[in-house]
C-alpha positions as CSV (number, residue, x, y, z in Angstrom):
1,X,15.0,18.3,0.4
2,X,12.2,15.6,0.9
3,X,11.7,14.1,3.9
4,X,11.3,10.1,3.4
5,X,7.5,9.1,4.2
6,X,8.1,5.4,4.0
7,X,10.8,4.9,6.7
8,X,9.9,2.7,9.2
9,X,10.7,2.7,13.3
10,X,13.6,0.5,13.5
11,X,11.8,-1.8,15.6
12,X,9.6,-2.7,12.3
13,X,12.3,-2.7,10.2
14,X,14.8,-5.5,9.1
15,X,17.2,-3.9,12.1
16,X,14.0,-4.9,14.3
17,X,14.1,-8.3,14.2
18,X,17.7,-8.0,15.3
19,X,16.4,-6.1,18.4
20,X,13.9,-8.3,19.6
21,X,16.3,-11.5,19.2
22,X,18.6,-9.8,21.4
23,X,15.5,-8.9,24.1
24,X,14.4,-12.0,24.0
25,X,18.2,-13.4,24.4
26,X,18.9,-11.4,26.9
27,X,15.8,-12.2,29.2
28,X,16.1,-15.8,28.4
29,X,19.6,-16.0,29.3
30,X,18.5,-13.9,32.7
31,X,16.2,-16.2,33.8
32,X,18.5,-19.0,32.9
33,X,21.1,-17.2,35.9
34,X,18.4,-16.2,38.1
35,X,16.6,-19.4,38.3
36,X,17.9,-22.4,36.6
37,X,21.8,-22.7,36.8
38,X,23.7,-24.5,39.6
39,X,24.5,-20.8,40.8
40,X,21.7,-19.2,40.6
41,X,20.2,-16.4,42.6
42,X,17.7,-18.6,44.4
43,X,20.1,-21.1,45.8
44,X,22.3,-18.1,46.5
45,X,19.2,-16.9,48.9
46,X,18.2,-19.8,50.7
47,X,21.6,-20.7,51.3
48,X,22.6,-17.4,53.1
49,X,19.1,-18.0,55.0
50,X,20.5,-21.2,55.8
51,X,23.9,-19.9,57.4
52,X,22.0,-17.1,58.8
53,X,19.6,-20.1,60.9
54,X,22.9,-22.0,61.6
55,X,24.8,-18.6,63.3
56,X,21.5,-18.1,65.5
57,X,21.7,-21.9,66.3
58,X,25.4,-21.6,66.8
59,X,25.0,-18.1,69.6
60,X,22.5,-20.4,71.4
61,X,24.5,-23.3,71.7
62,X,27.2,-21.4,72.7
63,X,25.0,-19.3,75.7
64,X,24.1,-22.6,76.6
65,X,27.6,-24.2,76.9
66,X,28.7,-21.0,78.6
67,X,25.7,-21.6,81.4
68,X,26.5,-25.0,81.7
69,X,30.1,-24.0,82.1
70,X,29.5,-22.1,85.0
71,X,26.9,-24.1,86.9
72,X,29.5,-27.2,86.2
73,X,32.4,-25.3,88.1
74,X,29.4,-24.4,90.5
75,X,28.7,-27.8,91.2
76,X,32.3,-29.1,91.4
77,X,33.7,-26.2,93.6
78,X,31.0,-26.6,96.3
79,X,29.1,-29.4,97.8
80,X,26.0,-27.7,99.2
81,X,25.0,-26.2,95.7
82,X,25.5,-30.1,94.2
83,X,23.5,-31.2,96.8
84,X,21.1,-28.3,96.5
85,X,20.6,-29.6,92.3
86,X,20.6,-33.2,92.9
87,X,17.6,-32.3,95.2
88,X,15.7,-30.2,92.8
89,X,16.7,-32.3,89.4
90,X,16.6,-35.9,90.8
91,X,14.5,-35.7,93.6
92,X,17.3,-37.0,95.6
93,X,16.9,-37.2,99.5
94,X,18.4,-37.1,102.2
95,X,17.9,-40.5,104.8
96,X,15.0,-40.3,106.8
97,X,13.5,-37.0,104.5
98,X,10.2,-36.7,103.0
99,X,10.0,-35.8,99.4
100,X,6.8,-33.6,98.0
101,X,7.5,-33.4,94.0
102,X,4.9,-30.5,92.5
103,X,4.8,-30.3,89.3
């Protein structure tokens, strides 16, 4: 039995052509997904960043209406802490009182 000295790697062969079409196919139709379609990876990134800023934003603004909550109720429930803050935030006084602002 002789062994064929003329055969080819498929790759050079008429079967290679074949191969590298569907190589190159297949990475142009990745980076088609990855970076140019309406869906595409890259969107999908930034926009979980984005919803990822917007929770963060969300927690803070929710601390803050929780602390505001609680020095409202403060505020309305007794009359020596609403003086005590219109004092310190408005530089209210009191008739016949000095007021020293340092800042």
């Amino acid at each position: 039995m002789e062994k064929n000295q003329n055969r080819q790697p498929f790759w050079k062969s008429g079967r290679g052509s074949f191969v590298t079409f569907a190589i190159v196919a297949t990475a142009v139709f990745l980076v088609y997904i990855c970076f140019i379609s309406s869906g595409s990876v890259l969107r999908w990134i930034r926009a979980n960043m984005e919803i990822r800023r917007q929770e963060k934003l969300i927690e803070t603004y929710q601390a803050d209406i929780e602390r505001m909550g609680t020095e409202v109720e403060l505020l309305s429930s007794d009359k020596d802490s609403l003086e005590k803050f219109a004092r310190e935030k408005f530089h209210f006084a009191a008739p016949g009182e000095d007021v020293y602002i340092e800042e």
